[in-house]
C-alpha positions, 0 to 999 in steps of 0.5 A, spaced: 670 492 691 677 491 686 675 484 684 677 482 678 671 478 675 675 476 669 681 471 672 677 467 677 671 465 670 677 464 665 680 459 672 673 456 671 672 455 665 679 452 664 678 447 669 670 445 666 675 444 659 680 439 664 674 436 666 670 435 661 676 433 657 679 427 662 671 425 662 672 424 654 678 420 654 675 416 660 670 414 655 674 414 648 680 408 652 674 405 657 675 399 653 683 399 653 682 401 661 677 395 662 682 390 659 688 393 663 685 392 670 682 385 668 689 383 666 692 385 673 686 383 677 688 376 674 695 375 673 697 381 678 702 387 676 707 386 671 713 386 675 710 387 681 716 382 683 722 387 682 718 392 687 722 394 693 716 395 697 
């Protein structure tokens, strides 16, 4: 059939590593994010005064 196997696994596998390596960072900074997002729930964005929109 000519389908070459080896590009479409190493595609795989590339995102699997993206995937798992977002899913750790998440993890590492899950204290700092949790944080972050208690402020802004809180006092609302920073400068959300000087947005156009």
């Amino acid at each position: 059939m000519g389908i070459n196997i080896s590009r479409p696994a190493e595609e795989g596998i590339a995102k699997a590593i993206s995937a798992e390596k977002t899913r750790r960072w998440q993890e590492e900074n899950k204290e700092a994010i949790d944080c972050s997002n208690e402020y802004v729930r809180r006092n609302g964005l920073p400068l959300a005064k000087h947005r156009p929109f």
